[in-house]
Backbone as CSV, one residue per row, in Angstrom:
resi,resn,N_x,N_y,N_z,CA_x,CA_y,CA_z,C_x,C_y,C_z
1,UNK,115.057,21.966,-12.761,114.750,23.370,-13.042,113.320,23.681,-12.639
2,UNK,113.041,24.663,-11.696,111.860,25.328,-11.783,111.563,26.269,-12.258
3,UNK,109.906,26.314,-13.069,109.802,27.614,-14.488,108.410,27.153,-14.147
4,UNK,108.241,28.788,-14.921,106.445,28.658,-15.212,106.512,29.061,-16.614
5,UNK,105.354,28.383,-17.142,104.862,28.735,-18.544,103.623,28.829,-18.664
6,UNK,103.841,30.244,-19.260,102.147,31.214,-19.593,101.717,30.587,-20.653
7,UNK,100.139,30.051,-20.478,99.768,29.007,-21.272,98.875,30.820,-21.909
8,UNK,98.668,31.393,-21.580,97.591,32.646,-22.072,98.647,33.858,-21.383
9,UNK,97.876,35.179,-21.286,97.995,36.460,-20.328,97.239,37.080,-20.885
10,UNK,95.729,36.525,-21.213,94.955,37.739,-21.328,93.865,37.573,-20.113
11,UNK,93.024,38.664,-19.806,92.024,38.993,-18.535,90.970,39.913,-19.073
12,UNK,90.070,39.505,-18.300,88.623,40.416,-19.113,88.124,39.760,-20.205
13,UNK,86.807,40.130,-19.924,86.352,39.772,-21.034,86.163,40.311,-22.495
14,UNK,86.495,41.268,-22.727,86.668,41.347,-23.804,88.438,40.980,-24.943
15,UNK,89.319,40.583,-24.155,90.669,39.856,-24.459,90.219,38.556,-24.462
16,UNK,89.758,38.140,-23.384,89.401,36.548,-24.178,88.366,36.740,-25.043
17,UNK,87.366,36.544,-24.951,85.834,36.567,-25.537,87.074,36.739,-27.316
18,UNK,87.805,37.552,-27.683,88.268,37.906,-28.601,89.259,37.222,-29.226
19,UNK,90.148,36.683,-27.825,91.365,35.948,-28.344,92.740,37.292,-28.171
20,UNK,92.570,38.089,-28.154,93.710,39.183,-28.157,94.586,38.868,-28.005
21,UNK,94.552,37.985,-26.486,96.078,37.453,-26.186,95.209,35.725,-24.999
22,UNK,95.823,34.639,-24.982,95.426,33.201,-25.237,95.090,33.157,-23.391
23,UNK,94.239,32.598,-23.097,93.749,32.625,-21.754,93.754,31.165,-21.461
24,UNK,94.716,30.159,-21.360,95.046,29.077,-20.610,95.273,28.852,-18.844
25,UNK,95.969,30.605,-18.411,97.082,30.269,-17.571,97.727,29.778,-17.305
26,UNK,98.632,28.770,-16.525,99.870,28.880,-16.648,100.500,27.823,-15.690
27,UNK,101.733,26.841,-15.997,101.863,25.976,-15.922,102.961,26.226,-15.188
28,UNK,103.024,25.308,-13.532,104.352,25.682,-13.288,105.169,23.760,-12.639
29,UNK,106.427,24.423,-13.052,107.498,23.232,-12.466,108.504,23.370,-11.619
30,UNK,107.614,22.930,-10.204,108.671,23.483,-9.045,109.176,22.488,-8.795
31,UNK,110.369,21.982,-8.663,111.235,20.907,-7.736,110.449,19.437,-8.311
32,UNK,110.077,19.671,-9.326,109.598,17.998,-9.947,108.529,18.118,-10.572
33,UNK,107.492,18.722,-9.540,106.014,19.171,-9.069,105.229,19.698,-10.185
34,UNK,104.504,19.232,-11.041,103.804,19.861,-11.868,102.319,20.196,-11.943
35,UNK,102.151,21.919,-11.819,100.981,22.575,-11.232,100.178,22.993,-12.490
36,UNK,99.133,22.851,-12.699,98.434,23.619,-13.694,97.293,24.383,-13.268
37,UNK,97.784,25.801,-12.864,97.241,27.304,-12.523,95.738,28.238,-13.391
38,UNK,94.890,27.598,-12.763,93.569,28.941,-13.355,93.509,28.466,-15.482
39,UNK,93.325,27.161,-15.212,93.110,26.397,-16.642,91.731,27.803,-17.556
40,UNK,91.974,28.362,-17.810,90.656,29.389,-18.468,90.936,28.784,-20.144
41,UNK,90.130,29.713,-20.952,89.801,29.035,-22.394,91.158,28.697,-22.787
42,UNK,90.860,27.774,-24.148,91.800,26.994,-24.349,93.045,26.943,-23.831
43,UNK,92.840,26.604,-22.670,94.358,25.514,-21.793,94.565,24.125,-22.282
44,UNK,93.675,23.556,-22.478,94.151,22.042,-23.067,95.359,22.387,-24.460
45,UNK,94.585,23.189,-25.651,95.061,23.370,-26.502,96.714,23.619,-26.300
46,UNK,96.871,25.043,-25.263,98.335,25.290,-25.296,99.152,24.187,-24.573
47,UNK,98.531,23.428,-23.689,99.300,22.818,-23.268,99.784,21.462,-24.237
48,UNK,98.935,20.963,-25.288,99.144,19.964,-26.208,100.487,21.075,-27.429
49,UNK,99.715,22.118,-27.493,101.084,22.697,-28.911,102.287,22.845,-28.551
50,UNK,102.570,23.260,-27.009,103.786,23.383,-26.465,104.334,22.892,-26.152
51,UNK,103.623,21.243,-25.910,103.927,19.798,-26.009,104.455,19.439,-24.540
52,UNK,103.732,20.252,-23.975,103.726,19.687,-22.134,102.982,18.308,-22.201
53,UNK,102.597,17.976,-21.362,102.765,16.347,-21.136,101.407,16.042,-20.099
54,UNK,99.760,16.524,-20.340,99.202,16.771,-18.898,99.265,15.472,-18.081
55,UNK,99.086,14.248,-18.418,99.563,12.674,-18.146,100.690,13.243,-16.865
56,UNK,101.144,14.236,-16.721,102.655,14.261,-15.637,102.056,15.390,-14.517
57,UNK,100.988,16.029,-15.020,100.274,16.921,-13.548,100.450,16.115,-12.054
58,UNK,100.890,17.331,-11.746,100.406,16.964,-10.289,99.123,16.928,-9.192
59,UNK,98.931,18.581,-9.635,97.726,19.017,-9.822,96.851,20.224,-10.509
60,UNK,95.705,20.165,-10.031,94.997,21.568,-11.007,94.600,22.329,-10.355
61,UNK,94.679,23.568,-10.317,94.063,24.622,-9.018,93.380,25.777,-9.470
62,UNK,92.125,26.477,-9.023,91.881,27.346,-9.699,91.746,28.265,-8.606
63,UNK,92.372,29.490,-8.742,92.450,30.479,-7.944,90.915,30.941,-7.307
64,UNK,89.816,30.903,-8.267,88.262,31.148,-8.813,87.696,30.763,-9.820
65,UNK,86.244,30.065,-9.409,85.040,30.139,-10.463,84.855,31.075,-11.515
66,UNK,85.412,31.978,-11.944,85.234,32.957,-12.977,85.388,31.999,-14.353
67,UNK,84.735,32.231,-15.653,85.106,31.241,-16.548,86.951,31.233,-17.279
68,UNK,86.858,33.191,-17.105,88.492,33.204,-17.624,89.315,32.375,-16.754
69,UNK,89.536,31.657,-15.710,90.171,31.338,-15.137,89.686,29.478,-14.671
70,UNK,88.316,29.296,-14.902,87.930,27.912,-14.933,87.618,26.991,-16.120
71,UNK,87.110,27.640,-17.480,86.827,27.411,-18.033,87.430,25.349,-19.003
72,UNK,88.210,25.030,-18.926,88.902,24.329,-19.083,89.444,23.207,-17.744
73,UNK,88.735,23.336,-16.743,89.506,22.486,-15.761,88.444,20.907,-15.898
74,UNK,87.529,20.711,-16.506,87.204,19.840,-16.641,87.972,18.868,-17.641
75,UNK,87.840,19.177,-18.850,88.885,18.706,-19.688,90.276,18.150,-19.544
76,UNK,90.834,19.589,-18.612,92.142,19.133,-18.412,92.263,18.096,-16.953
77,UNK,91.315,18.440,-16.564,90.844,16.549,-15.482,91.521,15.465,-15.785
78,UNK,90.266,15.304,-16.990,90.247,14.193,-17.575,91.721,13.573,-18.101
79,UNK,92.147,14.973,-18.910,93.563,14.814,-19.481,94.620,14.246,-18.542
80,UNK,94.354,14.878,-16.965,95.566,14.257,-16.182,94.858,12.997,-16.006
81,UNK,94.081,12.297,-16.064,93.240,11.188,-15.259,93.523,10.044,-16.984
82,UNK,93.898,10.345,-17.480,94.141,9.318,-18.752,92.639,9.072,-19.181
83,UNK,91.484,10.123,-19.192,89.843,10.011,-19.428,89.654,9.781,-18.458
84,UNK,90.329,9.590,-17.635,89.506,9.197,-15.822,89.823,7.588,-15.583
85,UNK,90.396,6.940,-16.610,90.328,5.682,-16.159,92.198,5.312,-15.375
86,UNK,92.679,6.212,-15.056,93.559,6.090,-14.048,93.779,6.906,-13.174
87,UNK,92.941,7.381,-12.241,92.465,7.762,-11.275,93.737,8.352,-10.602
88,UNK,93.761,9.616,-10.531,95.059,10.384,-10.274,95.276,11.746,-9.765
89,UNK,96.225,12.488,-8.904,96.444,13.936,-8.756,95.448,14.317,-7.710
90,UNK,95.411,16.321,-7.576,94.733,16.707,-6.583,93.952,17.934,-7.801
91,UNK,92.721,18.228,-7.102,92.106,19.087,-8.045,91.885,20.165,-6.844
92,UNK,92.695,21.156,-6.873,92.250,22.129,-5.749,91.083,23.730,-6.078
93,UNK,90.222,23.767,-5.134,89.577,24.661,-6.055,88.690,25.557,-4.399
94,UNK,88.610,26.731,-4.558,87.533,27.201,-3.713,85.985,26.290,-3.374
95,UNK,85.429,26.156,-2.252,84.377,25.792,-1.883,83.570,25.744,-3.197
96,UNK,82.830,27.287,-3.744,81.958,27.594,-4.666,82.579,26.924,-5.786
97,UNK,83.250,26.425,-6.200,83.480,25.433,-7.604,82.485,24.795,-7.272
98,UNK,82.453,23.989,-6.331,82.009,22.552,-6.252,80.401,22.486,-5.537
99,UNK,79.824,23.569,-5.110,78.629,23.424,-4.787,77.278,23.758,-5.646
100,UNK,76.742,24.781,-5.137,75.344,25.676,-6.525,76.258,26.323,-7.588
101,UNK,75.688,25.924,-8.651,76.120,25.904,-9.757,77.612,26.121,-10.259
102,UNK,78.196,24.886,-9.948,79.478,24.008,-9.921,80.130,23.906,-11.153
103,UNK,81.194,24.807,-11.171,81.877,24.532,-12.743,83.016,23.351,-12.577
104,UNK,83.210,22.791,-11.254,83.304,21.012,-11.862,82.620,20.126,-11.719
105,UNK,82.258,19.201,-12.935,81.357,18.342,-12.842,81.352,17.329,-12.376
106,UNK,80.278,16.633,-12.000,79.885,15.585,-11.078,81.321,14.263,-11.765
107,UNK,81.060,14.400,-13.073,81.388,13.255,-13.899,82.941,13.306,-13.168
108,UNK,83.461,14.043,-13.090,85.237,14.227,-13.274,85.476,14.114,-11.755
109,UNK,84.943,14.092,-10.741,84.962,14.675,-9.337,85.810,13.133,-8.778
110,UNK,85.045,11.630,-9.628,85.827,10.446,-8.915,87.369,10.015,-10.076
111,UNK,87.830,11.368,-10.242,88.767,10.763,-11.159,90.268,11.195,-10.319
112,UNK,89.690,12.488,-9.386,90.897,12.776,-8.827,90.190,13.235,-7.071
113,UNK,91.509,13.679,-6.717,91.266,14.045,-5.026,90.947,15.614,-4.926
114,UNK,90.034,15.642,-4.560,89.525,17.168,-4.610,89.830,17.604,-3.294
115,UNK,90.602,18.886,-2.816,90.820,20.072,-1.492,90.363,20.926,-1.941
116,UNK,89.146,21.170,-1.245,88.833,22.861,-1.041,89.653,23.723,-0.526
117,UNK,89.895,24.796,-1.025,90.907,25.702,-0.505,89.932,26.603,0.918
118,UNK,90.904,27.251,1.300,90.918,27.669,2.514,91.715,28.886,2.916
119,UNK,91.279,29.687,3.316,92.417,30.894,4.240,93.449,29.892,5.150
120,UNK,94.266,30.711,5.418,95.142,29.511,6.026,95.690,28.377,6.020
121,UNK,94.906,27.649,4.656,95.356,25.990,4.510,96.490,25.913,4.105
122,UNK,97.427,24.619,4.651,98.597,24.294,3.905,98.716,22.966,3.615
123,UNK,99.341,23.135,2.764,99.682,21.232,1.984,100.918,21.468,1.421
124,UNK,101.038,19.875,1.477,102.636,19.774,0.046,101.977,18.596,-0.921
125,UNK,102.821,19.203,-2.152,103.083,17.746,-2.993,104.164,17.928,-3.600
126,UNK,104.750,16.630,-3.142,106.230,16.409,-2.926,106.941,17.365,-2.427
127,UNK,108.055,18.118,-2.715,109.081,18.694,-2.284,108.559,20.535,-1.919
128,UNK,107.291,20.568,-2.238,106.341,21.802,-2.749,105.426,22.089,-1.483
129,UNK,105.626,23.163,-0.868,104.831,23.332,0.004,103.523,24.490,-0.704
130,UNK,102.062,24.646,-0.666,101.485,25.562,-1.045,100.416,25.903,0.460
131,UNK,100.568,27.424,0.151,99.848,27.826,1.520,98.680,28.853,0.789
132,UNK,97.751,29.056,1.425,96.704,29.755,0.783,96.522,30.999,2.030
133,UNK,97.224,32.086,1.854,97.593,33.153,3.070,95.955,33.988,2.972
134,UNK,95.651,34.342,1.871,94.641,35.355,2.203,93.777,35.330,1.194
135,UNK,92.228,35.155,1.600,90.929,35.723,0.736,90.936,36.932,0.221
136,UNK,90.968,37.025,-1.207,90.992,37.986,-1.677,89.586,38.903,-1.796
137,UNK,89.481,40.239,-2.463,88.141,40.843,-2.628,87.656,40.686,-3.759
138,UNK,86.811,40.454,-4.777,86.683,39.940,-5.813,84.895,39.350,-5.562
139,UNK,84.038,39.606,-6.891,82.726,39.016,-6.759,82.373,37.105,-6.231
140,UNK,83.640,36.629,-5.926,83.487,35.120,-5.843,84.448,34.503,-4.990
141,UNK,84.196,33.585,-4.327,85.370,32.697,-3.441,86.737,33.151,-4.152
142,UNK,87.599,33.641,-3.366,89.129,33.752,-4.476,89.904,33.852,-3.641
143,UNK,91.465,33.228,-3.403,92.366,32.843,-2.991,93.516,32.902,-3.820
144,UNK,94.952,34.264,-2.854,96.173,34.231,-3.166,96.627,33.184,-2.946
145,UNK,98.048,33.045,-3.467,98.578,31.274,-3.110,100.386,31.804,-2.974
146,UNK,100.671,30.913,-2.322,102.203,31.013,-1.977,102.418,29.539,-2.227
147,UNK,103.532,29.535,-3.276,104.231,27.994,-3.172,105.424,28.584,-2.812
148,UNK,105.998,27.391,-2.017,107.213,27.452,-1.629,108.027,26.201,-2.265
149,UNK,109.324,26.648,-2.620,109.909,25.036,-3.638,111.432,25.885,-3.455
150,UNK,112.923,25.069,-3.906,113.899,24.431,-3.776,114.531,26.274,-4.048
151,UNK,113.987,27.025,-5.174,114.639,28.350,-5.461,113.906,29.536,-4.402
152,UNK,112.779,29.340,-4.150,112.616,29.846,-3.245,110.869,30.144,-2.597
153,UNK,110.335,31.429,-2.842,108.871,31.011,-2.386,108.349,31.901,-3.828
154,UNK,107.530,31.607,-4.107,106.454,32.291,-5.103,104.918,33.094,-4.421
155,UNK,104.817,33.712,-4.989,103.695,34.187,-5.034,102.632,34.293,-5.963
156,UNK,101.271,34.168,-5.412,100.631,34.400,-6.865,98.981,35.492,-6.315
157,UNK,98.960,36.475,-7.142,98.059,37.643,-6.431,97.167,37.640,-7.490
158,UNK,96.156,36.859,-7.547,95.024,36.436,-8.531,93.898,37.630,-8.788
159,UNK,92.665,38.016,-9.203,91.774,38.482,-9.270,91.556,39.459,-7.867
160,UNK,91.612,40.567,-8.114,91.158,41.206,-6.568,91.085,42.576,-6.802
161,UNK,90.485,43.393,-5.954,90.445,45.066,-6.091,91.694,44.853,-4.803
162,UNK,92.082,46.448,-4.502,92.945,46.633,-3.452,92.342,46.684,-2.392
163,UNK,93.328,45.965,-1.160,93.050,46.205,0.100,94.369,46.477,0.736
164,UNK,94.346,46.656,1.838,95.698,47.481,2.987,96.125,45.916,3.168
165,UNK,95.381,44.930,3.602,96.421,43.602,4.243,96.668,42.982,2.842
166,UNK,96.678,43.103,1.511,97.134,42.045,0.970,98.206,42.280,0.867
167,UNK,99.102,43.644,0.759,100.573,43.281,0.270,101.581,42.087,1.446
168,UNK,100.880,42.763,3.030,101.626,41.779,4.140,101.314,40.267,3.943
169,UNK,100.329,40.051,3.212,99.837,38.619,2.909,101.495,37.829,2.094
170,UNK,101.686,38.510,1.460,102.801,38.400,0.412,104.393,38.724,1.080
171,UNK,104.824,39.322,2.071,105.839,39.748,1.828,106.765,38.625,2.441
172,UNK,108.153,38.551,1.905,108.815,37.587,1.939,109.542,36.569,0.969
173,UNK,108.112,36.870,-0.365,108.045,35.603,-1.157,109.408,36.704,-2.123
174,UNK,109.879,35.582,-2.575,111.367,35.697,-3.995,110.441,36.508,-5.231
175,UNK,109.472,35.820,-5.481,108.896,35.998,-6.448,107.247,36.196,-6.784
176,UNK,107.044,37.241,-7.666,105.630,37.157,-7.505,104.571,37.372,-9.166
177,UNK,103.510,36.307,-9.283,103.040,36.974,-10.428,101.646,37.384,-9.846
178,UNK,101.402,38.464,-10.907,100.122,39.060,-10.343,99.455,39.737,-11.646
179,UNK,97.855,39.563,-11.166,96.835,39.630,-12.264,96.390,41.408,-12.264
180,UNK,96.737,41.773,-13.440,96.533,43.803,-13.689,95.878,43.454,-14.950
181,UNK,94.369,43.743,-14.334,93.463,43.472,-15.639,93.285,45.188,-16.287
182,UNK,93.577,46.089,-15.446,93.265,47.658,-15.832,93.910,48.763,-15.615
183,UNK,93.820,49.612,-15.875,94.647,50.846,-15.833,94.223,52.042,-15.135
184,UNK,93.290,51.728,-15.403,92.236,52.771,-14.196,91.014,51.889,-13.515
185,UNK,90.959,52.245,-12.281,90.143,51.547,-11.262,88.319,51.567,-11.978
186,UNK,87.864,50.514,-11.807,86.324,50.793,-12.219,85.922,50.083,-10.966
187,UNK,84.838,50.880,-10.038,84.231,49.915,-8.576,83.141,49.080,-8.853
188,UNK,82.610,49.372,-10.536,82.187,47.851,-10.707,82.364,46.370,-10.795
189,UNK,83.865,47.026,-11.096,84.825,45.586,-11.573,85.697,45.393,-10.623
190,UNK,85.865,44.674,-9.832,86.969,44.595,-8.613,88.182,44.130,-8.914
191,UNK,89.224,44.735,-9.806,90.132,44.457,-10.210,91.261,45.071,-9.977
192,UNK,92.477,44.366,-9.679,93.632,45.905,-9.414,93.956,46.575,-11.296
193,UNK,94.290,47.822,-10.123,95.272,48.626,-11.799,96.072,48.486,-11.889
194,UNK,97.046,49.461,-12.413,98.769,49.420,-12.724,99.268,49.879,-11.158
195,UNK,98.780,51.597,-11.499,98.972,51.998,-10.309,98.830,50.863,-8.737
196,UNK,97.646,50.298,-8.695,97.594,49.467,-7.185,99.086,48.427,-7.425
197,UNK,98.680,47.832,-8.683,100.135,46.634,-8.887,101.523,47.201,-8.905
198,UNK,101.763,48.280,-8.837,103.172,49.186,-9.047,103.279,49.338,-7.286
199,UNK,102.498,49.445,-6.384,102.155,50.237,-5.029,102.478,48.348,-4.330
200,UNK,102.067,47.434,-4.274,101.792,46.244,-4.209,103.450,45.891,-4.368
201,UNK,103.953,45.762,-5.431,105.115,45.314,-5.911,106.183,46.114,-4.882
202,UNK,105.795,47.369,-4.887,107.330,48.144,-3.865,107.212,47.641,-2.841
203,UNK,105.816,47.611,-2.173,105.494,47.038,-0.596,105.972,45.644,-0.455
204,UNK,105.753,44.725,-1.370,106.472,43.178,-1.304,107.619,43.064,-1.440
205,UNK,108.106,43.953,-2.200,109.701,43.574,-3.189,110.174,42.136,-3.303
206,UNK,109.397,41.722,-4.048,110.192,40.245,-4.518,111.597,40.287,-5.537
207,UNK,112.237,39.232,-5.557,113.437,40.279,-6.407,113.016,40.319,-7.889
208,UNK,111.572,39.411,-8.327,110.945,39.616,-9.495,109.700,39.189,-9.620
209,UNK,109.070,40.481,-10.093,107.389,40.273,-10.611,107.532,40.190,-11.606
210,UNK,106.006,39.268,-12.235,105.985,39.030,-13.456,104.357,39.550,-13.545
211,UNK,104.082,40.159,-14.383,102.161,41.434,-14.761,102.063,40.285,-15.689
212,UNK,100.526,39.997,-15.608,99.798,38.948,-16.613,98.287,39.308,-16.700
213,UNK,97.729,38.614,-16.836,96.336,38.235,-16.962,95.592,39.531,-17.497
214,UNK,96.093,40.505,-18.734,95.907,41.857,-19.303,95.119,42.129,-19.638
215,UNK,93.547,43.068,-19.393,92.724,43.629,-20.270,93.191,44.550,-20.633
216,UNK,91.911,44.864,-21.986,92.171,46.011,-23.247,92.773,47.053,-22.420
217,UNK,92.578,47.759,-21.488,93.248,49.008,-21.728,94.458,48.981,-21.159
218,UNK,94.577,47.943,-20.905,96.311,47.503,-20.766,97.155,47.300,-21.628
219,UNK,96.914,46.302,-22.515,96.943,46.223,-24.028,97.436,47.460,-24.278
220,UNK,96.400,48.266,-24.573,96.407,50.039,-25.300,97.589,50.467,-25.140
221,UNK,97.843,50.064,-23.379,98.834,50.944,-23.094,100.187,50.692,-22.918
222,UNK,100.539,49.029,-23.468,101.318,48.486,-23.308,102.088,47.684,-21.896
223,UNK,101.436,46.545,-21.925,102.342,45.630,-20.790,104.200,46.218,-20.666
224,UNK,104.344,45.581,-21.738,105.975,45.668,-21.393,106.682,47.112,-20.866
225,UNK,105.777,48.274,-21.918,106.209,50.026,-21.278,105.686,50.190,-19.586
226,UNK,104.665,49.038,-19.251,103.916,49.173,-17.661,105.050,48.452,-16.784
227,UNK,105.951,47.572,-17.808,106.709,46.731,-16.593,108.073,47.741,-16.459
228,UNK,108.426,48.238,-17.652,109.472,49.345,-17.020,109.600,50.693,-16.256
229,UNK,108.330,50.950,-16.315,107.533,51.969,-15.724,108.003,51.242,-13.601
230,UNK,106.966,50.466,-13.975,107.403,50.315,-12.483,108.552,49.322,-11.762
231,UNK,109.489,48.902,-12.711,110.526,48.598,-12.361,111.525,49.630,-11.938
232,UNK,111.333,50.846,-13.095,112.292,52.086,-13.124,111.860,52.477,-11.274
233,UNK,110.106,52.533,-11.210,110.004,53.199,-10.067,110.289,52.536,-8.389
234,UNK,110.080,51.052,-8.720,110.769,50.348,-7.180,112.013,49.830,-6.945
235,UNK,112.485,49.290,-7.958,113.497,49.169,-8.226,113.615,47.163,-8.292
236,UNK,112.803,46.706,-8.545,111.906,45.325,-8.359,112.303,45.345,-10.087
237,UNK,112.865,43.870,-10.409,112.782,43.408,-11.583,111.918,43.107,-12.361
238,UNK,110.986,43.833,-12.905,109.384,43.598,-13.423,109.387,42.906,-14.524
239,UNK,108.446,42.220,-15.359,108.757,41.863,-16.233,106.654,41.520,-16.948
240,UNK,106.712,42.031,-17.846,105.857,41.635,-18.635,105.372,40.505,-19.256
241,UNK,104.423,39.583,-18.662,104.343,38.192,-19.404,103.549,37.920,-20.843
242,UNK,104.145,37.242,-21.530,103.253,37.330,-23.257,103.182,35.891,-22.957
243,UNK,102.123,35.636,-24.124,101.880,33.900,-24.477,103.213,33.307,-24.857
244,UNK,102.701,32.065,-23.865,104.192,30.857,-24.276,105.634,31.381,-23.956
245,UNK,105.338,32.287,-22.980,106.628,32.815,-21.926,107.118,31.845,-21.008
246,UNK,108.496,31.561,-20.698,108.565,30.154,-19.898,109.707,31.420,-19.094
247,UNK,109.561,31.354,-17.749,110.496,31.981,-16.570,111.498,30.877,-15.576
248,UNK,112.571,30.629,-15.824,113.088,30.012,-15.273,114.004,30.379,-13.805
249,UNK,113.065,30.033,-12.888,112.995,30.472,-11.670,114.830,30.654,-10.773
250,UNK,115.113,29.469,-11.176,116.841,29.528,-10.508,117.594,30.224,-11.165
251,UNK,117.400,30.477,-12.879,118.381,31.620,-13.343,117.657,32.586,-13.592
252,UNK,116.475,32.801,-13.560,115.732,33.824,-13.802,116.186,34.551,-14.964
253,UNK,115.816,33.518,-16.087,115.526,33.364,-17.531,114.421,33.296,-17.604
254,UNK,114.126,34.208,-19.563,112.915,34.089,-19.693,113.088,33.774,-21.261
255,UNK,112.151,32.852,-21.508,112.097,31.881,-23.247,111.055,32.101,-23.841
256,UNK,110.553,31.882,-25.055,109.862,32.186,-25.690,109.396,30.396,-26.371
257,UNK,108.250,29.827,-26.243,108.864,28.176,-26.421,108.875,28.461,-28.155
258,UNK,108.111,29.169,-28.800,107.921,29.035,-30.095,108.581,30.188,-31.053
């Protein structure tokens, strides 16, 4: 079975900083392959209560240096590395992780195989192909990601304001999750809204999106009323992600683990 499980879905800082809703991100199991996605505050935690297994990672990837989304990848290093003393997995991360002022540390760096990500790069592990199609816009190194695995291709549309080439970056993929930190555009904050993620979603049509990574005035306004909103309007199976949501990719089921 391939599934992802939302270790968090909150975005911004004032949802984490608060706790509103749990900022881990999100764990996926494609064709064996076990990925652990944009580790932000307590990810170790959800992944121990929900009783995932990090000892079985494959690897760790962080879309971006931002803390909501890095905050935890050291830890959970270690966690796949048995403390580091069995030397294991791939730690994939943008250039800027790893150079001036590096949110992974020196200590954890000989415990696993580190790839800098890349526009264009592709790799597999195991049966899992992941391609890194397009640099996103965003204050920091940041990278969409496409896995491809056994049900079909995924998408994942991380941190970004709008641009005209990202939806073609995407189209094709079965499935897509994507980060709607707001509801109305702020050009301080380079983030998509509803509106851009509703506009995004018709242009891709995967046969299902899943909205995550939520600030407050998303919250306000309700995720789940935003996912029928623009399901009603593309006609795209939308779906609202909450903490400890597990999506099961071949029946396209969705669980609740607790």
């Amino acid at each position: 079975m391939s599934s992802v499980t939302f270790l968090g879905t909150g975005g911004g800082r004032m949802v984490v900083l608060n706790q509103m809703r749990k900022s881990g991100g999100f764990w996926l199991k494609l064709d064996n392959v076990n990925i652990l996605q944009d580790p932000g505050p307590g990810s170790l935690v959800m992944v121990h209560q929900l009783r995932l297994k990090p000892r079985e990672l494959d690897a760790i990837m962080l879309s971006h240096r931002h803390i909501d989304h890095s905050n935890d990848v050291n830890v959970v290093t270690e966690a796949m590395t048995g403390g580091g003393f069995q030397p294991r997995g791939r730690l994939i991360v943008p250039a800027d992780c790893l150079n001036s002022d590096p949110v992974v540390l020196q200590y954890v760096r000989p415990f696993v195989e580190i790839i800098e990500m890349k526009k264009g790069l592709g790799m597999t592990l195991g049966e899992v192909k992941i391609e890194f199609p397009i640099q996103t816009m965003h204050p920091v190194e940041t990278y969409g990601i496409i896995y491809s695995f056994k049900e079909g291709r995924l998408g994942y549309i991380p941190d970004t304001e709008y641009f005209p080439e990202l939806a073609g970056a995407f189209k094709g993929v079965d499935f897509l999750i994507i980060n709607v930190v707001r509801m109305k555009t702020d050009k301080r904050i380079r983030h998509l809204n509803m509106d851009e993620a509703a506009r995004l979603i018709d242009e891709i049509h995967p046969k299902r999106a899943i909205l995550t990574h939520f600030g407050l005035q998303v919250l306000k306004a309700s995720p789940e009323l935003q996912a029928r909103r623009i399901s009603e309007k593309t006609g795209v199976d939308v779906v609202a992600a909450h903490d400890d949501m597990c999506v099961n990719f071949e029946k396209q089921e969705t669980q609740k683990w607790f």
